[in-house]
C-alpha positions, 0 to 999 in steps of 0.5 A: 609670312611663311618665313615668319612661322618657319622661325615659330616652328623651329622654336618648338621641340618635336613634341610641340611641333607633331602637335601642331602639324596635326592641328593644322592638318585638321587633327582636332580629335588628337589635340594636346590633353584631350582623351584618347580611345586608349584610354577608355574615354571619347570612344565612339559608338558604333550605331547598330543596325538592324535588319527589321529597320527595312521593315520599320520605314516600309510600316511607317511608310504604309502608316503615312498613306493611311493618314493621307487616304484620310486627308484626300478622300472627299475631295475626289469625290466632292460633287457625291459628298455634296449632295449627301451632306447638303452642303457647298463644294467651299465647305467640302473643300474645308476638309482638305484645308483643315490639313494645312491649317491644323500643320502650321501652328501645331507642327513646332509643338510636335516635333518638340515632342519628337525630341523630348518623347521619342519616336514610339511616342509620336508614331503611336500619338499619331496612330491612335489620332488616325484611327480615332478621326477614321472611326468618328467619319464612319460613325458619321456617315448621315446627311445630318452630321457634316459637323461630326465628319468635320470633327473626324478629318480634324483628328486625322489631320492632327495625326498628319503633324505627327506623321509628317515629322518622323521620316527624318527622325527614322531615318536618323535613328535606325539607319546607318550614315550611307542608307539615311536619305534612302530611308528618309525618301521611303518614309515620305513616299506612303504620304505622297 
C-alpha cells in the first residue's frame, strides 16, 4: 500500500505534493482555493473579554440563589406553613414540586428562546417572573389564600427554566476558551 501512494505521489508536481502533505497532515484551513487571512476574508475574530465579565457570572450567580431561596422556602418550614394555611404536608410539599413539573416541558421552549432572543432577554424574563411570584407570595401571606401563594411559587418557578439555562450560555459568551467551565461552575453554584 505504501508503495502504491509513493508512486501517486511522485506523479504530482511540488505544488500538488506541499498541498497534499498538508491535507494529510490535518491542514484543512489551508486547502486548495480556500481563502486566506491575507486576503481579507476567513479571518478569525478574536473574542474580547472584558473584565466586568467577573462581575456578570457573580450578578447571574447571585440572581440563581434569589430564584432558589423561592423554590426552597416552605419546605424548610412545612409543619409552620401547615398549620397557618390549613392544609396537608402533600399540598406543601406541591410548592416544591411545582419546580420540576413547570422545568420539564417548558425548558426546550426557553432555551429556544436563549437561542433566538439572546441572553438580556431571557435573564430580565427570567427576573421580572422572579419578582413578580415573590411580590404574589408576600401579598398572600393570610391563611385564606394558599391559592394565590400557589400562584406565586409558580411564577418563580417559571423563572427557574429561565435561570437554569443560562450559565452555559454566559460562560460561552462572555468568557474566553480557558475560563468557561470555571464560569459555568459559578453560574450554576447561586442555584445549589
Amino acid at each position: 500500500m505504501g508503495e502504491k501512494q509513493a508512486q501517486e505521489d511522485a506523479k504530482l508536481n511540488p505544488e500538488d505534493l506541499e498541498n497534499h502533505v498538508k491535507l494529510e497532515a490535518g491542514d484543512a484551513s489551508t486547502r486548495p482555493g480556500d481563502q486566506t487571512p491575507e486576503d481579507g476574508h476567513g479571518a478569525p475574530q478574536q473574542t474580547r473579554l472584558y473584565k466586568r465579565r467577573w462581575l456578570i457570572v457573580f450578578l447571574f450567580s447571585s440572581y440563581s440563589m434569589c430564584n432558589s431561596y423561592q423554590w426552597i422556602q416552605y419546605g424548610i418550614i412545612g409543619n409552620i406553613f401547615m398549620r397557618f394555611y390549613g392544609v396537608e404536608a402533600f399540598t406543601i410539599d406541591w410548592l416544591s414540586m411545582i419546580y420540576m413539573l413547570t422545568y420539564i416541558p417548558l425548558i426546550f421552549p426557553v432555551t429556544w428562546l436563549l437561542d433566538r432572543k439572546g441572553l438580556r432577554v431571557i435573564a430580565l424574563v427570567g427576573t421580572a417572573l422572579n419578582c413578580i411570584g415573590t411580590w404574589i407570595k408576600v401579598v398572600s401571606v393570610r391563611p385564606d389564600l394558599f391559592p394565590v401563594t400557589f400562584l406565586g411559587q409558580f411564577c418563580s418557578s417559571l423563572a427557574q427554566v429561565f435561570i437554569l439555562g443560562m450559565p452555559s450560555k454566559i460562560a460561552s459568551v462572555w468568557f474566553g476558551s480557558e475560563e468557561v467551565s470555571t464560569a459555568c461552575s459559578i453560574g450554576v453554584f447561586g442555584n445549589q
